[in-house]
N, C-alpha and C positions, 0 to 999 in steps of 0.2 A: 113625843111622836110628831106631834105639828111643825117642830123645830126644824126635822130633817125634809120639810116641803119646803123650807124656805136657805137653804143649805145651796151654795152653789155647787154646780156638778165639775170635777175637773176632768179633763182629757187627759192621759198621758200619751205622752209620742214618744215611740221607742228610735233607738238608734236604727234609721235603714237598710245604714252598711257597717261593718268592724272596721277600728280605725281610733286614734285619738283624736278625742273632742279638742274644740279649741273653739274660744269665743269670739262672736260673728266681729267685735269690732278687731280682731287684730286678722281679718282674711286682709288680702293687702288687693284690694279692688273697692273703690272709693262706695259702689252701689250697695256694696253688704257688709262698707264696715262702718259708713254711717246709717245703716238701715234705712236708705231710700226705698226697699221692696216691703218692709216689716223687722220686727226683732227676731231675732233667732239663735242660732249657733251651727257649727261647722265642723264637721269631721273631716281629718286625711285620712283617707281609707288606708286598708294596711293588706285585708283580704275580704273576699267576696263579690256580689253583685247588688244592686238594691233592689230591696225588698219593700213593702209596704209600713211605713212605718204605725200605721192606724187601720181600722175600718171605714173604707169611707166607698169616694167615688172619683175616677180621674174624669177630670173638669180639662185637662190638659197637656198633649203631648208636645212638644216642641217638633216646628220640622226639621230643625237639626239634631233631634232624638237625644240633646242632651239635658233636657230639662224635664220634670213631670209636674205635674199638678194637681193634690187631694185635694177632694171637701171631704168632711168629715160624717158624720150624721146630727152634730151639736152644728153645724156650718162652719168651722173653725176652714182656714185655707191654706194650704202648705205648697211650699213648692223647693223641689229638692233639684239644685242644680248642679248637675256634677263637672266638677272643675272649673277652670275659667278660663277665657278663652275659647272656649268649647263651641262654639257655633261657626267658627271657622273650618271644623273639622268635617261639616256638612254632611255628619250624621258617621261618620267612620269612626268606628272603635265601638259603636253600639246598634245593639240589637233589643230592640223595645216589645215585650211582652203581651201589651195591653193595648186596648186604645179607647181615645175619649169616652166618657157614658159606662165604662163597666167598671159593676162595681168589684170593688178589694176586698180579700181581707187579711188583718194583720200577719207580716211576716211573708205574703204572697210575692214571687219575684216579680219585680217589675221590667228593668232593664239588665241588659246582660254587659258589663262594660268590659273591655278588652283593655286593664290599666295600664300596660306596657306601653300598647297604643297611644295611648290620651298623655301617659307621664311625655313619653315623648314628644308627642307633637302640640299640644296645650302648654300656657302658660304654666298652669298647676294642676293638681288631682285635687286637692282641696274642693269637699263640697257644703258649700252652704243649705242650710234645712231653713228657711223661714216662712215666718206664719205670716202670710199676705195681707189679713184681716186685723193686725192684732191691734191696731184703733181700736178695734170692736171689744179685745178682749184684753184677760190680766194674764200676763206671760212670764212662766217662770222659768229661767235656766239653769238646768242643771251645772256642779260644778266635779262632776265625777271628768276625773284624767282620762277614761277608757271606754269608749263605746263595744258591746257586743249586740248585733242584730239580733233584731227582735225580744231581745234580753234589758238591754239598759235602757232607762226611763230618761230622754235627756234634755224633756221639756214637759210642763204641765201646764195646762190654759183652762181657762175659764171664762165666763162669757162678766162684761163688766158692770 
């Protein structure tokens, strides 16, 4: 019984959006694929919009609407950037649901993205999911081929 007080808690973060996973070091943008933001991984979306991956709180909207930013409730920090390139698009192709201070919960939509939009005018649709704090914590990657929102588990953290 005492065992499980001293038991660390994990987080699971579900996939955002549907898409194949693909690990953060082969997105081909030198910030997310040497993890200068944190460790993480990276979906190409295939369909839908993003959603929340956790219950947390948006700490973060980008004012070019292509970025978001959770805490978590453990403080874990995520930040789901969609595409690359994307802040050149100066907010076009997205329609953001939320804003900084409310709180989420999982699977709730966050942003609306327009991918035809973004495929074409962005770099990539590639979007990196990484945990901004993960110094703080023990970060695990999932190695499943297929993200489905709100469904697949595609990172577990825990505080270190």
């Amino acid at each position: 019984m005492l065992s499980n007080l001293f038991k660390k808690r994990k987080l699971q973060i579900f996939a955002p959006v549907n898409g194949d996973i693909i690990p953060l070091d082969q997105v081909p943008d030198p910030v997310f694929s040497q993890k200068m933001l944190g460790e993480g991984i990276a979906i190409m979306p295939t369909t839908g919009n993003i959603h929340a991956p956790i219950e947390g709180k948006i700490v973060l909207v980008a004012d070019s609407l292509h970025a978001i930013g959770i805490r978590s409730n453990d403080g874990t920090e995520i930040l789901i950037h969609i595409g690359l390139e994307t802040v050149s698009l100066q907010g076009k192709g997205f329609t953001v649901l939320v804003k900084a201070g409310d709180k989420v919960s999982l699977g709730q939509s966050l942003i609306e993205v327009d991918w035809d939009y973004v495929r074409e005018h962005a770099e990539s649709i590639i979007t990196p999911i990484v945990i901004t704090n993960s110094k703080e914590r023990e970060v695990q990657c999932s190695h499943t081929m297929e993200g489905i929102m709100g469904e697949t588990v595609i990172m577990t953290v825990s505080a270190k």
